[in-house]
N, C-alpha and C positions, 0 to 999 in steps of 0.2 A: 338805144341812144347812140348816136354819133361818137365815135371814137376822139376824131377831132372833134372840140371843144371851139366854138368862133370866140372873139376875140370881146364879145360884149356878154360870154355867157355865165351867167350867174350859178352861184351854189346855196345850200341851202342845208340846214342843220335841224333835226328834231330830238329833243329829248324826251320819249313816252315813259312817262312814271304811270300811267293805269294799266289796268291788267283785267279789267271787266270789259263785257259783250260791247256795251253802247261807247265804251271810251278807245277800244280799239279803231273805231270807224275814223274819228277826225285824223290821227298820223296818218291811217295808209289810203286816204285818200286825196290828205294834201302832198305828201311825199309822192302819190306815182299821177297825179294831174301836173305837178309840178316835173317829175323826170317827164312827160311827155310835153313838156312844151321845154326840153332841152335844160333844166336845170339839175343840177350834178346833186344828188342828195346823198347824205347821210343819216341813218335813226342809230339812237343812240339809245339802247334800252334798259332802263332802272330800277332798282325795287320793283313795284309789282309790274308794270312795263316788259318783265323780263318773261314773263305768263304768255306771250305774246309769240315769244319764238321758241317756245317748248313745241315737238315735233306733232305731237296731237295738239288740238284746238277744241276737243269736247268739252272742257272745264270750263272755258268761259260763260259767264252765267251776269244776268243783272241785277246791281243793288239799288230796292229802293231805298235804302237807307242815306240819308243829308241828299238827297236826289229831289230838291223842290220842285222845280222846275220837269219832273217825268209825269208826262201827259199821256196816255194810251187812247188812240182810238176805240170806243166802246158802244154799240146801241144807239152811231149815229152823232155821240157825242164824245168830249174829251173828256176822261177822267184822270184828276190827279190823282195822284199814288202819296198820300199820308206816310210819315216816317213810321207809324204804328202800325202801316200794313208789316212790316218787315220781320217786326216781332211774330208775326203769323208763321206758325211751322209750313215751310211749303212755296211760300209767296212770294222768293225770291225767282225758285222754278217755273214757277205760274206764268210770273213776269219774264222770264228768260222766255219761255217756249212763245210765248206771245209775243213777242219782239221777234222770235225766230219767224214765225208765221205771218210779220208785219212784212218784214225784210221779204222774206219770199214773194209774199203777195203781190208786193211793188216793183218786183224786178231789182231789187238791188243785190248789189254782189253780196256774197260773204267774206267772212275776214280769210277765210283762207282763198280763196279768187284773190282778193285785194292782196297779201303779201304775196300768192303767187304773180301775180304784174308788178309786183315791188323790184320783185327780183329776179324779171324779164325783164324791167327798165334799166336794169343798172343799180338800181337804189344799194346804196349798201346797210347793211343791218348789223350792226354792232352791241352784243352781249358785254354789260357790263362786268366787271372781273369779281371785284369787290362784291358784288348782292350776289353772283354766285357762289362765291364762300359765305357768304353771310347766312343764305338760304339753302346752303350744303349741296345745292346742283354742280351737275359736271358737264361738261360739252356734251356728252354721248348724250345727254337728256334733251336738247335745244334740235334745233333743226342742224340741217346740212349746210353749209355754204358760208357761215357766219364768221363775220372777225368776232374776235373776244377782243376787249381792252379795257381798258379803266379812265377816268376824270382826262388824267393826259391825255389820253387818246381823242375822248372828246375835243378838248381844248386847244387842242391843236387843230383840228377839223374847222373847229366853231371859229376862231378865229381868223381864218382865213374866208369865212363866209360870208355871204353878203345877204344871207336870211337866219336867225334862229330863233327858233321855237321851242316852247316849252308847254308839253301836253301833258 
């Protein structure tokens, strides 16, 4: 991203509160479409959102559970995923590796591709202070490069911008 900044250019704020596979996809792909057509972003990451910038990325996994709307390609057809599948020992894994093999199959990135363009574009990634004492993490646990900050930190961002979001 351009250093200078022109004079009509916009910023934009995301707060990621999820921390699972399919919920990570929406921030970091509106955040780094968004840095690439020059707008300045900020992620702001929260309660589980903060799973997100942990230095591994193996954990992330998908819940069918209150997930109505999760369709899987299957035999041609779509299958819903029932909230009872979840109770199944297993089925949230089941569900994950088959999303992993979705994503593959289609060419789409992974989340870790995605936050790395995140933060080739500039985006900045902000660990929230607060859900790191709350959930007993330390910097050393998150990745490399991050602000820490808390509410203000947000709000100070957000206010000043002319997009935010709340994922």
């Amino acid at each position: 991203m351009n250093d200078l900044l022109s004079e009509n250019a916009k910023s934009m704020t995301i707060i990621v509160t999820k921390g699972t596979l399919d919920w990570a996809y929406p921030p970091f792909i509106l955040a780094t479409t968004a840095a690439a057509m020059d707008v300045k972003v900020e992620m702001f990451f929260t309660f589980y959102g903060l799973q997100l910038l942990k230095k591994e990325l193996d954990h992330l996994q998908i819940s069918t559970l209150g997930n109505p709307g999760m369709e899987m390609p299957m035999m041609g057809m779509h299958m819903t995923m029932p909230n009872l599948v979840s109770a199944i020992p297993g089925a949230d894994a089941l569900c994950t590796t088959m999303m992993k093999n979705l994503i593959k199959k289609k060419g789409v990135a992974s989340i870790p591709d995605l936050r790395e363009a995140a933060i080739e574009s500039d985006v900045n990634l902000i660990g929230c202070q607060m859900t790191m004492g709350l959930f007993e993490m330390e910097k050393e646990d998150l990745m490399d490069g991050i602000e820490i900050g808390g509410a203000a930190t947000y709000m100070e961002k957000a206010l000043k911008s002319d997009i935010n979001l709340f994922i």
